[in-house]
matplotlib code that plots the C-alpha trace (Angstrom):
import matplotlib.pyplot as plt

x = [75.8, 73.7, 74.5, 78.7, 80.6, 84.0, 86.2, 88.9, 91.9, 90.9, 90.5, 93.8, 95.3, 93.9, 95.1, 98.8, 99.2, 97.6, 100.5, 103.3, 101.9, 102.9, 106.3, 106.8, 105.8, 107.2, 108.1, 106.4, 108.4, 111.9, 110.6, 109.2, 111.5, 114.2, 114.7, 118.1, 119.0, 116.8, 114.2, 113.4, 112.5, 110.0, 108.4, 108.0, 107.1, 104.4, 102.5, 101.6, 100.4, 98.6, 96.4, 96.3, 94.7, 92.3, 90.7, 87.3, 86.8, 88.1, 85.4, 82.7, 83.4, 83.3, 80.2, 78.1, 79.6, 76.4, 76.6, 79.0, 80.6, 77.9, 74.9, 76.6, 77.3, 73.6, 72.4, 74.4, 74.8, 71.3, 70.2, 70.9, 75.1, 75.3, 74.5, 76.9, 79.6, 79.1, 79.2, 82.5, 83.8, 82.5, 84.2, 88.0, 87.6, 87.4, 90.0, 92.2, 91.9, 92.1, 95.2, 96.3, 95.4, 97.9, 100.8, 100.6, 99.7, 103.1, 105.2, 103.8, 104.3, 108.3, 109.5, 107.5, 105.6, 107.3, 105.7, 101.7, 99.8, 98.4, 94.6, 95.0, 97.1, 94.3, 91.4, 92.4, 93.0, 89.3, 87.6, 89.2, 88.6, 84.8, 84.4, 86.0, 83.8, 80.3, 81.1, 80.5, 82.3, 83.0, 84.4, 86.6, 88.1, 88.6, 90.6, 92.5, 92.8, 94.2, 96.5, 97.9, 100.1, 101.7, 102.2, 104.2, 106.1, 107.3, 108.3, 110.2, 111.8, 113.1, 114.5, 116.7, 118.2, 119.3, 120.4, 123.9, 123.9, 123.6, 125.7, 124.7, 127.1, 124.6, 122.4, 125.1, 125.4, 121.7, 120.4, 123.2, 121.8, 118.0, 116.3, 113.6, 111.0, 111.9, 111.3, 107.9, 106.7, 107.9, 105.6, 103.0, 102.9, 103.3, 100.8, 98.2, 99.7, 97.9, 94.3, 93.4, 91.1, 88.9, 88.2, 87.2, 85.0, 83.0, 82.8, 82.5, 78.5, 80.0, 82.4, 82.3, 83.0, 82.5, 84.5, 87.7, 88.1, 90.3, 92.5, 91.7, 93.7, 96.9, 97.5, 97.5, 99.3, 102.2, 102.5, 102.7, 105.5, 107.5, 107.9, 108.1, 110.6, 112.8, 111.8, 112.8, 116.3, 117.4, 116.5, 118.5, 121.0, 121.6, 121.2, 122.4, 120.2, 120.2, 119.7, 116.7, 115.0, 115.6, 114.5, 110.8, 110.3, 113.3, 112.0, 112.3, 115.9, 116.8, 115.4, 117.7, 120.4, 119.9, 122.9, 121.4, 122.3, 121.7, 118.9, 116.5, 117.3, 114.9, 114.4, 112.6, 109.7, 109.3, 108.8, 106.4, 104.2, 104.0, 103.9, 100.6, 99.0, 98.9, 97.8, 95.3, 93.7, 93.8, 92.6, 89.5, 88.4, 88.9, 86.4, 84.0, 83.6, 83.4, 80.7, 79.3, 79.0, 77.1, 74.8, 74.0, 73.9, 71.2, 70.0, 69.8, 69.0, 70.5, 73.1, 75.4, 75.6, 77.1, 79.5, 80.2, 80.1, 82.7, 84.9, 84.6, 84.9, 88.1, 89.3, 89.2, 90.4, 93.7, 94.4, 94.1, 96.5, 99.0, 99.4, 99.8, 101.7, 104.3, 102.8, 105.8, 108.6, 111.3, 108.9, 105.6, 102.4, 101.2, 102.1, 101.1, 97.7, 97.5, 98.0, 96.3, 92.8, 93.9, 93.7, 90.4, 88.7, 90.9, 90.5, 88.8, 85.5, 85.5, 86.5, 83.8, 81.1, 82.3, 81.6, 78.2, 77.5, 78.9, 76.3, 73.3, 74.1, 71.3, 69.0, 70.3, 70.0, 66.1, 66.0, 67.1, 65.2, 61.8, 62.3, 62.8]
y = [150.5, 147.5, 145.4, 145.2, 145.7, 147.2, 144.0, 143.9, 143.4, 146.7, 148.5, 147.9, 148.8, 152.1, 153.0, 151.9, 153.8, 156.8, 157.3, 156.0, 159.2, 161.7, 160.2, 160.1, 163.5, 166.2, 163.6, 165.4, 163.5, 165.1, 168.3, 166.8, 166.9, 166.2, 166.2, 164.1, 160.7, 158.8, 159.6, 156.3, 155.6, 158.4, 157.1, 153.3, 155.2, 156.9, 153.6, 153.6, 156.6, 156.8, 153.9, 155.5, 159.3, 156.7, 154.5, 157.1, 157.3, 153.2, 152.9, 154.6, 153.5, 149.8, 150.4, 152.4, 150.4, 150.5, 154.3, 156.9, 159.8, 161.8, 159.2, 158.6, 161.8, 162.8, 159.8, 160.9, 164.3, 165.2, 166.3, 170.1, 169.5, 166.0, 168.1, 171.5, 168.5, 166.8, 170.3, 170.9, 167.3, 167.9, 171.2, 169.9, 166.9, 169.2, 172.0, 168.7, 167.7, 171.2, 171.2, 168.0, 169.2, 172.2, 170.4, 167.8, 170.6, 172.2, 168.8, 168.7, 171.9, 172.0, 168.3, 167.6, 170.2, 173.5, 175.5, 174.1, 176.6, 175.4, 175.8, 172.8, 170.4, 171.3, 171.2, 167.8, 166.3, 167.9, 166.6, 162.9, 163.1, 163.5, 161.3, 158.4, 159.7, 159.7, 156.4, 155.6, 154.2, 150.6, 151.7, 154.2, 151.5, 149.0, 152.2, 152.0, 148.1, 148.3, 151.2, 150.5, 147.3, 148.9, 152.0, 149.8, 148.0, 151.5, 152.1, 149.1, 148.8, 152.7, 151.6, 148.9, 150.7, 153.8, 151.5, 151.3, 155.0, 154.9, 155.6, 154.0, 155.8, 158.4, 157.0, 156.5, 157.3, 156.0, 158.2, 160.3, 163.6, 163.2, 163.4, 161.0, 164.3, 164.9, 161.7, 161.5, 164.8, 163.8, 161.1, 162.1, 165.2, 162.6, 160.6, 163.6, 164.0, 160.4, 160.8, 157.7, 156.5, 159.2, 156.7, 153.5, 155.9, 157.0, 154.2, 151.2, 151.0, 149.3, 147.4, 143.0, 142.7, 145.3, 143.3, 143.3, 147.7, 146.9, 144.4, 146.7, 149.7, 147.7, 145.5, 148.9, 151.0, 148.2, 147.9, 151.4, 152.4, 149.8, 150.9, 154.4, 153.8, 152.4, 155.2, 158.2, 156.0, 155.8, 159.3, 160.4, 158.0, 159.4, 163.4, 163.5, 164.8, 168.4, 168.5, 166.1, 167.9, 171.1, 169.8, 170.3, 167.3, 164.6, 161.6, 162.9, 164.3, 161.1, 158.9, 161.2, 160.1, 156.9, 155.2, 152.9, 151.7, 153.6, 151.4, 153.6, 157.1, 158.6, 156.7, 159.5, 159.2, 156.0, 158.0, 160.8, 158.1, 156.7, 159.9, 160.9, 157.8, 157.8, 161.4, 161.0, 158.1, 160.9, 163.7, 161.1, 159.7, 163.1, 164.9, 162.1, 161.7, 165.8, 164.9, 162.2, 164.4, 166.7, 164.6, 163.3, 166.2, 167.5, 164.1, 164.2, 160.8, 162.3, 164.8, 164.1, 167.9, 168.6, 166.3, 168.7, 171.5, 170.7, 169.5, 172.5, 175.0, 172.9, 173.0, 177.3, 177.9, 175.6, 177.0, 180.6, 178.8, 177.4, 180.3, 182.9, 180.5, 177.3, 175.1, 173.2, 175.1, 174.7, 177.0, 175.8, 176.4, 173.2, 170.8, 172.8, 173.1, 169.5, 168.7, 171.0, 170.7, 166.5, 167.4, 168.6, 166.3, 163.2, 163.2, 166.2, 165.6, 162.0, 161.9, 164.4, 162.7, 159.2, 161.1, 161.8, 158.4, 157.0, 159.7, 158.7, 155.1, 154.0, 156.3, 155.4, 151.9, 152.1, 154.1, 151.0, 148.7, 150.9, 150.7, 146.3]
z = [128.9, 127.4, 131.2, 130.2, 132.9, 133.4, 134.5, 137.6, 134.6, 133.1, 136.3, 137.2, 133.9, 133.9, 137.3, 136.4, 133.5, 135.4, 138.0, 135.3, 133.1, 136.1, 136.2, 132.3, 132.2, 134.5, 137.9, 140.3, 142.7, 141.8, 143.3, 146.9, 149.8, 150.2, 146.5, 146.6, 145.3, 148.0, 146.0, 145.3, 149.2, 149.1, 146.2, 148.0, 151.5, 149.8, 148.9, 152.9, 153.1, 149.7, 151.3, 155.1, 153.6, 151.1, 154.0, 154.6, 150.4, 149.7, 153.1, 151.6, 148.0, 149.4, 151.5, 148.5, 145.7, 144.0, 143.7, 143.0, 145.0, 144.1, 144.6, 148.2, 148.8, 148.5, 150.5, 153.3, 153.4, 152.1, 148.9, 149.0, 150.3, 148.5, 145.2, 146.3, 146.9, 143.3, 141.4, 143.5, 142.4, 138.9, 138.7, 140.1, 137.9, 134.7, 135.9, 136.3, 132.5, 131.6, 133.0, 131.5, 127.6, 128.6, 129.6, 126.5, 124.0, 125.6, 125.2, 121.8, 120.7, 121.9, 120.5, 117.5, 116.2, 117.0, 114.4, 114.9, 116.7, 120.2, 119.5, 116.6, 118.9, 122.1, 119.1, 118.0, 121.6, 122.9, 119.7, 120.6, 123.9, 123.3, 120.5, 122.5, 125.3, 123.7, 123.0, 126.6, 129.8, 128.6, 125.3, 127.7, 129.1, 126.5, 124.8, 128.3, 127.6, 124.5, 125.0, 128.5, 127.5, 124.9, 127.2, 129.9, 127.6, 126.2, 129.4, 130.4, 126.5, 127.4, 130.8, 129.4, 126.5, 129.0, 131.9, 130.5, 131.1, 134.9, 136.9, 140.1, 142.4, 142.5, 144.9, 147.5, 150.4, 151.3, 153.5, 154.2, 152.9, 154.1, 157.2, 158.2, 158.5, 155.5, 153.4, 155.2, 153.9, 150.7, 151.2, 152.5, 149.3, 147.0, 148.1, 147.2, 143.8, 143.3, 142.1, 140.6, 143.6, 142.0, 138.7, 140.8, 143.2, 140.0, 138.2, 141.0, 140.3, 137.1, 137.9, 137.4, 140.7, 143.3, 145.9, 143.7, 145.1, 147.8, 145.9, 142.6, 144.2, 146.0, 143.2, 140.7, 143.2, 143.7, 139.8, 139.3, 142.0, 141.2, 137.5, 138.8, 140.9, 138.5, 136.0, 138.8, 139.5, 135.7, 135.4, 138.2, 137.4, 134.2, 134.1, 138.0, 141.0, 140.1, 136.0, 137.1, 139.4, 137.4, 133.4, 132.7, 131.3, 132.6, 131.6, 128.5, 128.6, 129.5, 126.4, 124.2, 126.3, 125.1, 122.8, 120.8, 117.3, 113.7, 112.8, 115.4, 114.4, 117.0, 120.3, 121.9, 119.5, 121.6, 124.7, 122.9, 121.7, 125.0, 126.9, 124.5, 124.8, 129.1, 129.1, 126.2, 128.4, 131.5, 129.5, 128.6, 131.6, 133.7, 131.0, 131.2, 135.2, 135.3, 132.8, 135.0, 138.0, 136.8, 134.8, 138.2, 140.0, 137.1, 137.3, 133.8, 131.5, 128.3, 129.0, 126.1, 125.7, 128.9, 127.9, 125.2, 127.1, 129.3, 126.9, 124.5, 127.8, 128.9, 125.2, 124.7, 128.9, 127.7, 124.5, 126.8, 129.2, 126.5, 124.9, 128.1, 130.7, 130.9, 133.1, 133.8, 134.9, 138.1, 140.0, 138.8, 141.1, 139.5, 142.3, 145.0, 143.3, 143.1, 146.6, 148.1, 146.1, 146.6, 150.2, 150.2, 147.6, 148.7, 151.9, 153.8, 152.1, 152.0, 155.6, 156.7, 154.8, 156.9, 160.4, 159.3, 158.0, 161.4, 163.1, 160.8, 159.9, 162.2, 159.8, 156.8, 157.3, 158.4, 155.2, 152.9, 154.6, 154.2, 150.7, 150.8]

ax = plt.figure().add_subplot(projection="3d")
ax.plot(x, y, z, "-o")
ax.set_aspect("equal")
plt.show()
């Protein structure tokens, strides 16, 4: 990495745009209990607990920040289950991307290129992915830097043009139609949909300054679910509760809603450009710490063709998925998948591997000073 350093600006960036491309995609949110216009609340509620099921990795990440989830995960766990845990991590990190490539090779394929066959929209993504990528880390994120501000200003220039379209009355009665169990499982499941703690836990051994995490992950978490809220309320407030909740892709729906003058003959291009640009930055950085893990795990020094590897593998299992299976539909696993393997990987492992390191501290700690 020639000593550069990813700074706190760029950090932050790349975590906002993260959660902003779930809403812009399918709004995972519109399909969480209690699925009714107080959306919105569940979306601000889940900010608490995204930070309350994050407090054993943000501990860890904080206390190991010179080494990843797989360096600490070794150190405290041992070598044999720190390595079986960074193959696991390696492997959800690239079934994640995979995953990602088949939803925007879908999106493609249905709005602007109906008649190009899935294998060249995947090919073209998985070859871009890995160029960007064998660039390395720093050049990952300046991509992020670069693309990111135009990304939120997309968002917020589609939010004013469609306000005029909402009708507000939808969101009334607050509260009337939802139970307070209800809005905190909505919560609660969104707050697994939210993975971005996965890219500071990687990459805080590079980072300017390691004590920015904490303020790193509020400040980007804040940003984001403020603009998604407002995304999730236009959206609602201008198909209704139930055409939202039930369109594959809403967000998009609603930018061809739109009125806007002659001059701009195709407003939802705006939100296509935008909508490849966040998941092309996810798609990137997801192949790349898969690619990191188990670099580290092999504890290889040059193991640019595992980076290859993976991406090429990820490349021919989505082409198999775009072609056989809709990802996105009203009763799409895809959610459920997400939280649950979130669950495990989120919080389950990181919270384990904290008990231990409370049990061996003592150990570890005559450990680091043996070697000063």
């Amino acid at each position: 990495m020639n000593g550069e350093k990813i700074t706190t600006r760029q950090m932050i960036l790349l975590l906002t745009v993260f959660r902003l491309s779930l809403i812009v995609s399918y709004m995972p949110s519109l399909d969480l209990p209690p699925a009714n216009q107080d959306m919105w609340i569940v979306i601000f509620l889940s900010l608490f607990y995204s930070i309350l099921m994050r407090i054993p990795i943000l501990f860890l990440v904080n206390k190991f920040n010179n080494l990843s989830i797989i360096g600490y995960s070794e150190k405290i766990l041992g070598k044999f289950l720190g390595k079986l845990v960074g193959i696991l991590y390696g492997l959800y990190f690239a079934i994640y991307a995979t995953f990602v490539i088949t939803i925007q090779a879908q999106l493609v394929a249905a709005d602007i290129l109906p008649n190009t066959p899935n294998w060249l929209i995947i090919g073209i993504l998985v070859v871009t992915s890995l160029y960007i990528g064998s660039k390395g880390l720093i050049v990952i994120f300046r991509t992020g830097e670069l693309i990111a501000p135009i990304t939120l200003v997309s968002i917020i220039i589609l939010i004013v043009l469609g306000v005029r379209s909402v009708e507000f009355s939808t969101f009334l009665p607050i509260l009337a139609d939802s139970k307070f169990s209800e809005i905190n499982i909505g919560a609660i499941l969104l707050s697994f949909l939210i993975t971005d703690i996965f890219i500071i836990a990687m990459n805080a051994p590079y980072l300017e300054n390691k004590k920015d995490i904490n303020k790193i992950y509020v400040k980007a978490s804040i940003y984001s679910i403020l603009l998604s809220v407002i995304s999730v309320m236009v959206t609602q407030g201008t198909l209704g509760i139930e055409q939202a909740r039930h369109a594959n892709y809403p967000f998009l729906i609603y930018t061809r809603l739109i009125k806007y003058e002659s001059i701009l003959q195709r407003i939802d291009a705006i939100y296509v450009i935008t909508w490849i640009s966040t998941n092309i930055l996810r798609k990137l950085i997801y192949i790349y710490i898969s690619y990191m893990s188990f670099k580290e795990v092999f504890n290889k020094e040059d193991g640019q063709w595992i980076h290859y590897f993976i991406g090429i593998t990820i490349g021919l299992i989505a082409i198999q998925l775009a072609n056989t299976k809709v990802i996105i539909t009203e009763d799409s696993m895809l959610n459920k998948f997400f939280i649950i393997s979130s669950i495990i990987f989120l919080t389950i492992i990181p919270l384990i591997t904290l008990i231990v390191y409370f049990f061996r501290r003592k150990t570890l700690n005559r450990e680091e000073n043996s070697k000063i």
